[in-house]
NUMIVEX-587036 format. One line per 2 residues: their letters; for each residue x, y, z of N, C-alpha, C, O, CB. Coordinates in pm, 1 decimal, decimal comma, m for minus. Glycine has a CB too. Layout:
N
A	X/Y/Z/X/Y/Z/X/Y/Z/X/Y/Z/X/Y/Z ~ ...
This chain:
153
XX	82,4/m117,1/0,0/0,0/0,0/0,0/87,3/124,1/0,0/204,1/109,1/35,7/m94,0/m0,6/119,1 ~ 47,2/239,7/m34,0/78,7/352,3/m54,3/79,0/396,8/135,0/32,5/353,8/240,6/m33,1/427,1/m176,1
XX	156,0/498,1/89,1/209,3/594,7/203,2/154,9/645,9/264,2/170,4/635,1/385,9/268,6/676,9/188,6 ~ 51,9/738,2/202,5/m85,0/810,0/181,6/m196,0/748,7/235,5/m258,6/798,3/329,2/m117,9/827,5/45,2
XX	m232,6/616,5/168,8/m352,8/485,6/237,6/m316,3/520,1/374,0/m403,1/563,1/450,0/m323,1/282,5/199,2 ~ m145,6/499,3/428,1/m155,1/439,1/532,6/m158,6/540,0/635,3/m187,5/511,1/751,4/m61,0/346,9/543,3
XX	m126,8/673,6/593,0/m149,5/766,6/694,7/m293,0/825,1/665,8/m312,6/921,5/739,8/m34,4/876,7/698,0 ~ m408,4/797,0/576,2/m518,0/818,2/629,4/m635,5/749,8/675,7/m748,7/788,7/704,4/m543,7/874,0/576,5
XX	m555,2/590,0/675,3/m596,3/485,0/774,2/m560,3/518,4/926,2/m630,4/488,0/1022,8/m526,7/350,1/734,1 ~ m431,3/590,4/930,5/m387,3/570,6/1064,8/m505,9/715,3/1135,4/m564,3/708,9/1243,5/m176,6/592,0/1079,4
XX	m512,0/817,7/1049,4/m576,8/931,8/1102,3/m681,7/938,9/1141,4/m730,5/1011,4/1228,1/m580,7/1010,5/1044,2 ~ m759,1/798,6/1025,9/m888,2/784,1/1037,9/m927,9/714,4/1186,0/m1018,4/757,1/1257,7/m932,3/705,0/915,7
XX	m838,8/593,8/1219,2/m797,0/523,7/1314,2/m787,4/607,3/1463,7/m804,3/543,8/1567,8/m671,2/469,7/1263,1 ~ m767,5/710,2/1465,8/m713,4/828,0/1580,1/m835,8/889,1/1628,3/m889,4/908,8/1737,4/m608,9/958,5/1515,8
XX	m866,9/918,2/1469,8/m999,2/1020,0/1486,7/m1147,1/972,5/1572,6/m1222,1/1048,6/1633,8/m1050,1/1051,8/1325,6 ~ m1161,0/828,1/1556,0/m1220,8/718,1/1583,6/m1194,9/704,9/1719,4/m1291,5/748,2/1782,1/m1183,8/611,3/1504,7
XX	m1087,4/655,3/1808,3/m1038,7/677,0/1915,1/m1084,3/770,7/1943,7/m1178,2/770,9/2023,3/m931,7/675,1/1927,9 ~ m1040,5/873,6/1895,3/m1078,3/1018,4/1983,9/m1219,8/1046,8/2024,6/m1239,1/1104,4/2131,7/m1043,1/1149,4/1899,2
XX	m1355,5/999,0/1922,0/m1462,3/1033,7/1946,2/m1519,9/925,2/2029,4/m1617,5/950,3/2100,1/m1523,9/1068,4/1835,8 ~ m1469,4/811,1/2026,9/m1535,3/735,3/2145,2/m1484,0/784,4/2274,4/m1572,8/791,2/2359,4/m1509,7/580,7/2138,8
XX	m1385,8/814,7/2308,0/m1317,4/903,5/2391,3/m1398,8/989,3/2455,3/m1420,8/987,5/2576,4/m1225,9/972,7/2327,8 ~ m1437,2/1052,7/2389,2/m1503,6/1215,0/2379,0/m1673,2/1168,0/2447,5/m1726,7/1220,3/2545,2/m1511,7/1296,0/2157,5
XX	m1730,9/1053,8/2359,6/m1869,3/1021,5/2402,8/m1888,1/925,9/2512,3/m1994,7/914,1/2572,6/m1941,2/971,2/2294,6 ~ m1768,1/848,8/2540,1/m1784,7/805,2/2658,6/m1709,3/897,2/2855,5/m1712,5/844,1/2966,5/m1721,4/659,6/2609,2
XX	m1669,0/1001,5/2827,7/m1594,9/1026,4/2908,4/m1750,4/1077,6/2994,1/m1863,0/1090,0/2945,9/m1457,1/1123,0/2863,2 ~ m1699,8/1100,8/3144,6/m1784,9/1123,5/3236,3/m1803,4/1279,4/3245,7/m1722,8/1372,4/3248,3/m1741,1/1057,4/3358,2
XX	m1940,7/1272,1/3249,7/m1930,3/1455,5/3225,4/m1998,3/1512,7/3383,2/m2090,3/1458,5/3444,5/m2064,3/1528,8/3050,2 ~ m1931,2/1622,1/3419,2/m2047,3/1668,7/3523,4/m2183,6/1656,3/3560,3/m2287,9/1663,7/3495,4/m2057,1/1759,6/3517,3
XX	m2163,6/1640,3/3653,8/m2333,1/1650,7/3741,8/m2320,5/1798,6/3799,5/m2225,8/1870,2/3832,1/m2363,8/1513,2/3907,5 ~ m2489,1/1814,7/3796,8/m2578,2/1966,5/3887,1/m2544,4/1873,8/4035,0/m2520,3/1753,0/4034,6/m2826,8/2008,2/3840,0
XX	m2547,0/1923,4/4104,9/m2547,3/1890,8/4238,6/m2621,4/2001,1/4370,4/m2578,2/2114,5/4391,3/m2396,4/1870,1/4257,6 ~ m2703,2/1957,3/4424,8/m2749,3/2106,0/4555,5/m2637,5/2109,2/4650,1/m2581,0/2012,5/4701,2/m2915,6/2078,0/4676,4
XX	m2614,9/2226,2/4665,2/m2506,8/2236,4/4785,8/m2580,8/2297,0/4908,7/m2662,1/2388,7/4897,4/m2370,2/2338,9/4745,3 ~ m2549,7/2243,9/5016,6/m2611,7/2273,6/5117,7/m2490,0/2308,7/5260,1/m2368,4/2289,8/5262,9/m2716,5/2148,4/5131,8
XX	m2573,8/2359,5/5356,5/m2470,1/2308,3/5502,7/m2501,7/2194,4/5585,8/m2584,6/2105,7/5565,5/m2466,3/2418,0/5619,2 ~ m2449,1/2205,5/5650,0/m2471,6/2076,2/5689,5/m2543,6/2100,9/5814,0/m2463,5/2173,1/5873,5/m2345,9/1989,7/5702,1
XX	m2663,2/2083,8/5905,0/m2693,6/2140,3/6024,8/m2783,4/1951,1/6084,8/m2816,0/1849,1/6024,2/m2814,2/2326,7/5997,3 ~ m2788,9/2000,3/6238,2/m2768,9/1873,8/6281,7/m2957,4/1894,0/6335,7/m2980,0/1998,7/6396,2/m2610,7/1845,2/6413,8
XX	m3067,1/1808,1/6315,5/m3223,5/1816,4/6368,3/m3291,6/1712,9/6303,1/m3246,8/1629,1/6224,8/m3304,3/1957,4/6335,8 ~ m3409,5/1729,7/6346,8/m3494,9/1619,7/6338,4/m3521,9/1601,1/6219,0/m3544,1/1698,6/6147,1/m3604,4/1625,5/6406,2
XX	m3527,7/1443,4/6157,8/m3520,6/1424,5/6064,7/m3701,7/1353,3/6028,0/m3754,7/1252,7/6075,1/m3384,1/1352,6/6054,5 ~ m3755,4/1453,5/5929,1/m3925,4/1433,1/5862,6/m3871,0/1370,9/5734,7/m3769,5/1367,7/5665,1/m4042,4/1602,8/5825,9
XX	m3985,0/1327,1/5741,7/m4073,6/1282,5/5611,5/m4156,4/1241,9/5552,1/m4187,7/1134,6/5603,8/m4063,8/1247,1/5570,1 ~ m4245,6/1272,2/5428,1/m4406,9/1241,6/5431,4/m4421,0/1136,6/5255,7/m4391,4/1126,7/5136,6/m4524,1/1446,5/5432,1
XX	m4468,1/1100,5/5335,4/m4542,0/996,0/5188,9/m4695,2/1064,2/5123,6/m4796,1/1042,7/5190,8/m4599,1/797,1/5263,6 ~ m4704,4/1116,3/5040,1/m4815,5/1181,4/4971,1/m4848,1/1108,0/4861,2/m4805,4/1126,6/4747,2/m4789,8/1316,2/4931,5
XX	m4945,9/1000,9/4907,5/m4999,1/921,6/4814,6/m5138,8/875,6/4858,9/m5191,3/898,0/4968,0/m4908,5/812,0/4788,3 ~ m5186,1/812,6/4762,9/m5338,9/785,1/4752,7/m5293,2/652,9/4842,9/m5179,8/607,4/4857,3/m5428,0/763,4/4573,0
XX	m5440,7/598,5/4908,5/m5439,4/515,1/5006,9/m5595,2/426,7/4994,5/m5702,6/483,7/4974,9/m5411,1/604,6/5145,9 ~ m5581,0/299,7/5008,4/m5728,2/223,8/5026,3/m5729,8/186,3/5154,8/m5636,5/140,0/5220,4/m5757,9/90,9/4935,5
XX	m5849,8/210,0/5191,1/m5889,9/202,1/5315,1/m5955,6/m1,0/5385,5/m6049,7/m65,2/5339,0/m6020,7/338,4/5303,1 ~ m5917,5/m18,1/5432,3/m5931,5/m174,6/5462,5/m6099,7/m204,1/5582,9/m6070,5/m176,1/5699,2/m5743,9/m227,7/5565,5
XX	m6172,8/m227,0/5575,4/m6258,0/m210,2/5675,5/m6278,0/m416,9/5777,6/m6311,8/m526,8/5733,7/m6426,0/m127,9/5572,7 ~ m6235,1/m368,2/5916,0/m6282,9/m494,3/5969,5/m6404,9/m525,1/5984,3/m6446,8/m632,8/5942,1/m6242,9/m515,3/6072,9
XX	m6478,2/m443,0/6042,3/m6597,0/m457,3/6095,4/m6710,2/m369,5/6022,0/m6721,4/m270,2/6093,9/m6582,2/m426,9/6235,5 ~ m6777,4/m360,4/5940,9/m6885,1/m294,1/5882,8/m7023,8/m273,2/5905,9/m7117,1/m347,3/5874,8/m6887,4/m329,2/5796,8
XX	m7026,3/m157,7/5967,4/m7206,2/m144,8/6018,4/m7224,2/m81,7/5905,8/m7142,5/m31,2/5828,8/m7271,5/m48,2/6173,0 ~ m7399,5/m92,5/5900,7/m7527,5/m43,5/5825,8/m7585,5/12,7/5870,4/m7673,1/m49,3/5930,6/m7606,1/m104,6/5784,5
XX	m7591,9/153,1/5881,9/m7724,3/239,9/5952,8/m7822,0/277,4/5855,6/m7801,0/375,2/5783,8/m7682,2/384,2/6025,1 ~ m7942,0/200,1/5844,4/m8057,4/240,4/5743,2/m8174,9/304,0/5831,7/m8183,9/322,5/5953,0/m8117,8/100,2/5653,1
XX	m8234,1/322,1/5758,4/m8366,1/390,5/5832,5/m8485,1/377,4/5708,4/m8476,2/372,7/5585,7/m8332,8/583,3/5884,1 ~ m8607,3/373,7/5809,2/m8734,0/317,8/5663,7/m8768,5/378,3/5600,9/m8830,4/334,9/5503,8/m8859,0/270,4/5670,9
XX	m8746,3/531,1/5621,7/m8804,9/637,9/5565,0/m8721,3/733,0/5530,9/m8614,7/754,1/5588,7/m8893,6/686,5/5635,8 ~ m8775,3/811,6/5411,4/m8670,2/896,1/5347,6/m8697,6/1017,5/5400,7/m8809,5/1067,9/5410,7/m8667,0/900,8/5194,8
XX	m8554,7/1081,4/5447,7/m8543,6/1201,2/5503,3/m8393,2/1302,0/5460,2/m8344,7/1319,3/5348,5/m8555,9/1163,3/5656,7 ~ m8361,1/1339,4/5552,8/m8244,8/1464,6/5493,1/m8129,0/1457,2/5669,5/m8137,2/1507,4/5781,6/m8367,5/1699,5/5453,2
XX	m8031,3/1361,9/5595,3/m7971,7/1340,5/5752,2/m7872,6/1489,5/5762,2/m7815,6/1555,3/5675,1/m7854,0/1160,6/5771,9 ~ m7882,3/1502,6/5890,7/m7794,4/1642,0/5948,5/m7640,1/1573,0/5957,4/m7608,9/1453,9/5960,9/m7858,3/1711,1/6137,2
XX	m7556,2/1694,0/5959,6/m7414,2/1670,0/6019,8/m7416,8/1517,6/6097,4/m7519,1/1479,9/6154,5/m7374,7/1803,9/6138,5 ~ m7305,4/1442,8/6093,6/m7248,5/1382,6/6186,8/m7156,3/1421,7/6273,3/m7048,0/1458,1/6227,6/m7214,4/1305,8/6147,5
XX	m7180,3/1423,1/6427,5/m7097,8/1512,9/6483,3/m6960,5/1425,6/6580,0/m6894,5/1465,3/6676,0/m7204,2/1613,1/6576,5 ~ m6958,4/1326,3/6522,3/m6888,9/1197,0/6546,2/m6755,2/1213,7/6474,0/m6766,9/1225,0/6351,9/m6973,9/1066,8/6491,3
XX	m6644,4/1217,3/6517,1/m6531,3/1147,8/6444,7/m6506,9/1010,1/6424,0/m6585,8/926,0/6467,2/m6430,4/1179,3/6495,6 ~ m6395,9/977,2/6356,3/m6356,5/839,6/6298,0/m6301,0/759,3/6443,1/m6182,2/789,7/6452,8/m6220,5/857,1/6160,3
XX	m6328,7/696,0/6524,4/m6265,4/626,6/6617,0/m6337,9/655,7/6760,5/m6315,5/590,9/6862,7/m6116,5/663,5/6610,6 ~ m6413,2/746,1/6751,3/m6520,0/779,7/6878,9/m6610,1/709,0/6923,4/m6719,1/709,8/6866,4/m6593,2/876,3/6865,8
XX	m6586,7/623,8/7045,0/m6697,7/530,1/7113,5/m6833,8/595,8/7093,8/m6861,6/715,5/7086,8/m6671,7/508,5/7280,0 ~ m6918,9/478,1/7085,7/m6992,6/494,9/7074,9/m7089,5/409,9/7170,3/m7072,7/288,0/7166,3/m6986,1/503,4/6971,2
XX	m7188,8/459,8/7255,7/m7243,3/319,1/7355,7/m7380,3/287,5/7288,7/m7435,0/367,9/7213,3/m7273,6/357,4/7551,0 ~ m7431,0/169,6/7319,4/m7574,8/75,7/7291,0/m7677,0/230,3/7324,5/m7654,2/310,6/7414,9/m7608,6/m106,2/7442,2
XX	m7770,2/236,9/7240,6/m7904,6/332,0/7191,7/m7801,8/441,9/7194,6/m7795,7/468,8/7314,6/m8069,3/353,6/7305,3 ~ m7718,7/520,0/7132,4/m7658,3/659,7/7115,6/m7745,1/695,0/7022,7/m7798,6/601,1/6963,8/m7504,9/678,9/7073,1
XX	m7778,0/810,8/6988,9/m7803,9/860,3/6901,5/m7698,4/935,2/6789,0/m7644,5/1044,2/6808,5/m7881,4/918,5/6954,3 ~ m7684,4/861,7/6683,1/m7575,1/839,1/6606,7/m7588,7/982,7/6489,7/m7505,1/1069,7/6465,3/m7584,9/668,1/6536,9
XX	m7708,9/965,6/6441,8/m7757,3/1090,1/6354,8/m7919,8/1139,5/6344,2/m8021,0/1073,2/6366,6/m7714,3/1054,8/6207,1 ~ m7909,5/1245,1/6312,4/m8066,9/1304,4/6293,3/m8119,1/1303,7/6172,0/m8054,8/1353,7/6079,7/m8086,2/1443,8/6329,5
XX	m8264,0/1238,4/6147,2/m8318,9/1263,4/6028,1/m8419,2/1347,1/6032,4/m8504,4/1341,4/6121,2/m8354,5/1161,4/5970,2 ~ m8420,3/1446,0/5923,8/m8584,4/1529,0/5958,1/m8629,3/1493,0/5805,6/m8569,5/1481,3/5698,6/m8586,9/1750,5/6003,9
XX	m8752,7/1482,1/5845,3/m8880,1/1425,9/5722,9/m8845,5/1528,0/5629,0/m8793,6/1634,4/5662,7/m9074,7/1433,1/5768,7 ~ m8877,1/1492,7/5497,7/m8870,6/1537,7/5349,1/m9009,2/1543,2/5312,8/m9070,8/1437,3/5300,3/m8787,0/1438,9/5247,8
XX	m9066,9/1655,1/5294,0/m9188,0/1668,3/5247,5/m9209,0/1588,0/5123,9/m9135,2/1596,7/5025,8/m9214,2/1800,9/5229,6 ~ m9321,2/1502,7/5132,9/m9355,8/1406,3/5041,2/m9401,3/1466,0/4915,5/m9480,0/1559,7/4928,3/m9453,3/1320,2/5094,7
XX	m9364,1/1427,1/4781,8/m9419,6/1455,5/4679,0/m9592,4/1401,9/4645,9/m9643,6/1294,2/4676,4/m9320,1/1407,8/4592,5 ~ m9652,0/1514,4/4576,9/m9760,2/1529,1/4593,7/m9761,6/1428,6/4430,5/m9676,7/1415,9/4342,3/m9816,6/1694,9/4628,1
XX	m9870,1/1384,4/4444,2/m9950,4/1248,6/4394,2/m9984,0/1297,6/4200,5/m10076,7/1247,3/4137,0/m10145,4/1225,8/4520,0 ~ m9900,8/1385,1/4149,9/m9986,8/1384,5/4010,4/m10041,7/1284,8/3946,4/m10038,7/1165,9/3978,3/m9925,0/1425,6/3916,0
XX	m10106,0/1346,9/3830,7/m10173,2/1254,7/3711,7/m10015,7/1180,7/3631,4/m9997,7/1058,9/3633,5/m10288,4/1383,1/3573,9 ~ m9946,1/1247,2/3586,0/m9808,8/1147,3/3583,2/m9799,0/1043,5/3635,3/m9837,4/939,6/3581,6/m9704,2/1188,4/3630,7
XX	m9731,6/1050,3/3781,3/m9656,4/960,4/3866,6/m9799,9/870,7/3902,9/m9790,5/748,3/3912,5/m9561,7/1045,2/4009,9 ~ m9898,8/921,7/3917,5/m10008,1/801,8/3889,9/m10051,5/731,3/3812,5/m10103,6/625,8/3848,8/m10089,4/814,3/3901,5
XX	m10042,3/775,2/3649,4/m10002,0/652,9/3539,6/m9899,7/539,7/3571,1/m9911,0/417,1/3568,4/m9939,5/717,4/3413,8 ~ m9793,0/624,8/3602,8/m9658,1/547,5/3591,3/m9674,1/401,9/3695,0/m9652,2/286,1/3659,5/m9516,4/662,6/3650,2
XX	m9725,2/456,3/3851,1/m9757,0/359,5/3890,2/m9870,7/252,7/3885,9/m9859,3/137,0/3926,5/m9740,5/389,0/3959,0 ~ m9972,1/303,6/3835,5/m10089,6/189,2/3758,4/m9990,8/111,9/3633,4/m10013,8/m4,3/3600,1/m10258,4/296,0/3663,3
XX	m9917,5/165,5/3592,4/m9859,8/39,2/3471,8/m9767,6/4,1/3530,1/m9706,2/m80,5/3465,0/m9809,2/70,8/3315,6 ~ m9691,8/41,2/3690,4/m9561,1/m51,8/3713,3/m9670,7/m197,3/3756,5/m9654,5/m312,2/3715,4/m9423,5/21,5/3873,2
XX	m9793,9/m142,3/3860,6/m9832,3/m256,0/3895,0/m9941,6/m361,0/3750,6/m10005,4/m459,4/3787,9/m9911,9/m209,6/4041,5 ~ m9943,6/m323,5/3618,8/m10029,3/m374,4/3572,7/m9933,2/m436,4/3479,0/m9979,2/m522,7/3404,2/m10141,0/m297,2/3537,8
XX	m9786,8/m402,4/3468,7/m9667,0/m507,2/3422,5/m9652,1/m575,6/3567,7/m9680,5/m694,8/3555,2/m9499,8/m424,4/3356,6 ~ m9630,2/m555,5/3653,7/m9637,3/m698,2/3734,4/m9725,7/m754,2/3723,0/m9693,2/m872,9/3718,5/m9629,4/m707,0/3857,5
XX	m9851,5/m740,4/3712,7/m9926,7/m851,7/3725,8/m9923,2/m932,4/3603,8/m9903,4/m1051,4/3628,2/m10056,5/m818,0/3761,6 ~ m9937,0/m902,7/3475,8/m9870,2/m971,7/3348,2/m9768,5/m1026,5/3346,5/m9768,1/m1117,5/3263,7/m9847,1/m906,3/3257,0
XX	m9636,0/m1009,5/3425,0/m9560,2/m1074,6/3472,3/m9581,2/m1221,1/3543,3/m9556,9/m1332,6/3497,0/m9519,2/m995,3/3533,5 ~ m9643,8/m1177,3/3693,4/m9705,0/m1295,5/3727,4/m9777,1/m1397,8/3677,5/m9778,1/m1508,7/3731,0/m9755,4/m1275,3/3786,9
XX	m9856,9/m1362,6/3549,1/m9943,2/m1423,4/3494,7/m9830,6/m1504,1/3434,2/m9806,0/m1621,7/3460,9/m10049,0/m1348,2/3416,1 ~ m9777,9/m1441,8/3366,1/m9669,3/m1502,7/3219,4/m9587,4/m1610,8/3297,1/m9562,6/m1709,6/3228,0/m9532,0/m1359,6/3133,3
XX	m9528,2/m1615,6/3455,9/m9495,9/m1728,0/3530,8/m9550,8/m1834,3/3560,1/m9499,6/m1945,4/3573,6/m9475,1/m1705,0/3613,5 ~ m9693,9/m1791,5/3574,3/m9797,7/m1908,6/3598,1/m9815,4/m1999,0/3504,0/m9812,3/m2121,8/3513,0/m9924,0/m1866,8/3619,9
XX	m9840,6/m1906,9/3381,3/m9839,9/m2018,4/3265,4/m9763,7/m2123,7/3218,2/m9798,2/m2229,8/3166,2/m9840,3/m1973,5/3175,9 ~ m9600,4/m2055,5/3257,4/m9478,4/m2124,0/3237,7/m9480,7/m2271,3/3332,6/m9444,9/m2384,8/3301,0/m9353,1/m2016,0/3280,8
XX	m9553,1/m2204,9/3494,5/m9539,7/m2334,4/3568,6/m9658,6/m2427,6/3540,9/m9645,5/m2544,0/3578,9/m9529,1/m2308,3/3722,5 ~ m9738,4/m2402,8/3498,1/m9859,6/m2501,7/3436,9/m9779,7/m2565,1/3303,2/m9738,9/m2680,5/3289,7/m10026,0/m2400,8/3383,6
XX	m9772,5/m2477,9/3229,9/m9660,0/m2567,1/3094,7/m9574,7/m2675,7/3152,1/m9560,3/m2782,1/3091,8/m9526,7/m2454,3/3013,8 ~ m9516,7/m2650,8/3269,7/m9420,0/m2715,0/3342,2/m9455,4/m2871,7/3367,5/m9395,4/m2975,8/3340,8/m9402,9/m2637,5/3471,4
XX	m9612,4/m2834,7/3447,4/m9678,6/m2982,6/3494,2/m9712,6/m3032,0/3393,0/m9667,1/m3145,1/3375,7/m9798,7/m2991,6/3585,9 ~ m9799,3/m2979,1/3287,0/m9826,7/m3062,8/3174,3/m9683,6/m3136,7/3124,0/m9699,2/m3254,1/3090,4/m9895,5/m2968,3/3055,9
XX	m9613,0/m3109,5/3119,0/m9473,8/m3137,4/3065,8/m9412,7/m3294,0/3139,3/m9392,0/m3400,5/3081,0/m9367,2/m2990,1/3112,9 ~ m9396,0/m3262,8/3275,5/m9409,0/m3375,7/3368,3/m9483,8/m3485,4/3336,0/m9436,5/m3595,2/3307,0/m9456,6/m3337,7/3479,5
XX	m9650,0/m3445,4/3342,4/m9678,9/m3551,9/3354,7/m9713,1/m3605,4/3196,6/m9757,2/m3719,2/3180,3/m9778,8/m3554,5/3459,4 ~ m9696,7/m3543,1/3118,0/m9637,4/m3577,7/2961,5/m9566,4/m3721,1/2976,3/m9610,4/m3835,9/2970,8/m9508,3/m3449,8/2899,8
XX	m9420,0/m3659,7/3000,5/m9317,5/m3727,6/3053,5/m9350,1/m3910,6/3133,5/m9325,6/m4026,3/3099,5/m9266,5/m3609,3/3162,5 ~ m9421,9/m3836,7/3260,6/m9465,2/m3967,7/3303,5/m9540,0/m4030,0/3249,5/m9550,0/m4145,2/3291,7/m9506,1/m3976,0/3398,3
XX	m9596,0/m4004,9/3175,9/m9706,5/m4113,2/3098,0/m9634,7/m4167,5/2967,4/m9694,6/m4261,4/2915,1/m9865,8/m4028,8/3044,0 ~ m9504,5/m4122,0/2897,3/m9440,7/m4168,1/2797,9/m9336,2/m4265,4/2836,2/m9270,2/m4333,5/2757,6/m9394,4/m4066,8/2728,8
XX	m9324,4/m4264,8/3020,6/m9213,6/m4402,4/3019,7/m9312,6/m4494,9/3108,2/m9265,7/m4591,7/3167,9/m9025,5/m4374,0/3110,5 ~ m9400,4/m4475,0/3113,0/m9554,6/m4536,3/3188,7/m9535,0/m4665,2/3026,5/m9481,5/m4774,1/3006,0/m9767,7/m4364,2/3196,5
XX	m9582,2/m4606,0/2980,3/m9581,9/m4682,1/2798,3/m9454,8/m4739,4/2733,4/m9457,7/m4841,5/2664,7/m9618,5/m4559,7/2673,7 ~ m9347,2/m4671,5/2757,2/m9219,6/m4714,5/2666,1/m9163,3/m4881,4/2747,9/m9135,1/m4991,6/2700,7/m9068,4/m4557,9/2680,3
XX	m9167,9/m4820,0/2901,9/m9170,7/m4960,3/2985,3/m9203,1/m4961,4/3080,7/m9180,0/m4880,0/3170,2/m9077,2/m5025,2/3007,7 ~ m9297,2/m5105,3/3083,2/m9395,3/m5173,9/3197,5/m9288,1/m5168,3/3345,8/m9328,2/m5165,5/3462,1/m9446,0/m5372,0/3142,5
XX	m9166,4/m5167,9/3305,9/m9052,9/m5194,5/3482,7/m9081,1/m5088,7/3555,5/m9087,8/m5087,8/3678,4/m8852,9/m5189,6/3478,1 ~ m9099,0/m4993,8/3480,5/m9136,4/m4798,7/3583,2/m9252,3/m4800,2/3626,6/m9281,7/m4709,7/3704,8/m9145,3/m4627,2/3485,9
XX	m9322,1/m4868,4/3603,2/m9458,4/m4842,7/3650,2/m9468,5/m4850,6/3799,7/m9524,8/m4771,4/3875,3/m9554,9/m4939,8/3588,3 ~ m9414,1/m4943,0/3823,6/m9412,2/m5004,5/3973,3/m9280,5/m4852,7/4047,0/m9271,2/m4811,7/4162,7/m9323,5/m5235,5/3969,7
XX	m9237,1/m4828,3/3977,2/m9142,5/m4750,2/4053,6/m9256,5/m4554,2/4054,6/m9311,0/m4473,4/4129,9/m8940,4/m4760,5/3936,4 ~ m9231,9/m4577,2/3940,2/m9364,8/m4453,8/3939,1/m9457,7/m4482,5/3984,8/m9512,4/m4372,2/3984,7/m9422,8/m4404,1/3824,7
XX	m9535,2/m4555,3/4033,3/m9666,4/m4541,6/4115,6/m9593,2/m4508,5/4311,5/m9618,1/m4431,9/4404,5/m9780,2/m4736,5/4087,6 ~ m9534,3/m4578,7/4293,2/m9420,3/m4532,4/4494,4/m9403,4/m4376,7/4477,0/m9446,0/m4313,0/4573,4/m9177,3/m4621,7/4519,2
XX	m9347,0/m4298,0/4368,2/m9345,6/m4147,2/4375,7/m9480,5/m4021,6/4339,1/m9557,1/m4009,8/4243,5/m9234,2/m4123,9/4280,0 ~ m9469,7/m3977,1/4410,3/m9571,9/m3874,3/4432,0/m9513,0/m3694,4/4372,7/m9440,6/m3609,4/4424,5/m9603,5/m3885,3/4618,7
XX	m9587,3/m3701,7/4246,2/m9582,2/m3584,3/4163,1/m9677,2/m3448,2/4211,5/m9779,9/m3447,4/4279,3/m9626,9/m3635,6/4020,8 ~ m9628,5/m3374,9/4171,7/m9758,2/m3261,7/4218,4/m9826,5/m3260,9/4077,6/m9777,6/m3265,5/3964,7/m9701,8/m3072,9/4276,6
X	m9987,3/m3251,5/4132,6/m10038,3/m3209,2/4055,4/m10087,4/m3042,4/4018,6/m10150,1/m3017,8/3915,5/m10106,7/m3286,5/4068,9
């Protein structure tokens, strides 16, 4: 090889070196500078949290009302008959021609409902005793076993 090749193999060779050099070397860090002082040492965790429950009461009541403040904190005894919270009555909505349709057809789909079950359970018995009367016939050995069980009619 030429003279030339070999010194711009060798340069190329250097140059190469040099930039891995260059991209791997360790570069400064930001750093906080502080003093140094000697006290109590905090710290807070600020994060969302699920709450685990052991014991779970239900306070319902039969009637709809508008409960007041609870004047109770989280961990405050509580003794047998306390009075825990106040409800005061909610003036009842007055009876329109609306809400009185609405409820003549909730109760006149239930009862079509009910009906439409009944039929299903009558379909049911016919079905049964379908049934029993087709192995009554297919074979004489059930008979004796089907007459000992008692079907509803």
């Amino acid at each position: 090889m030429k003279r030339r090749t070999w010194m711009l193999s060798a340069a190329g060779a250097i140059g190469t070196v040099a930039l891995l050099a260059w991209a791997f070397a360790p570069r400064p860090l930001e750093v906080e500078v502080a003093t140094v002082t000697q006290g109590r040492f905090e710290t807070t965790i600020d994060e969302d949290g699920k709450t685990r429950l052991r014991e779970r009461y239900v306070v319902s009541a039969p009637l709809a009302g508008l409960l007041t403040r609870i004047g109770l904190r989280e961990g405050d005894a509580v003794e047998a008959n306390a009075v825990v919270a106040t409800l005061t009555p909610v003036l009842s909505s007055m009876l329109d021609e609306r809400s009185l349709r609405e409820q003549q057809l909730r109760v006149q789909i239930t009862e079509a409902q009910v009906q439409r079950v009944n039929a299903r359970i009558e379909g049911a018995k016919v079905a049964l005793l379908q049934a029993n009367n087709d192995v009554l016939r297919s074979d004489p050995r059930f008979q004796v076993l089907l007459r000992r069980m008692k079907f509803p009619e």
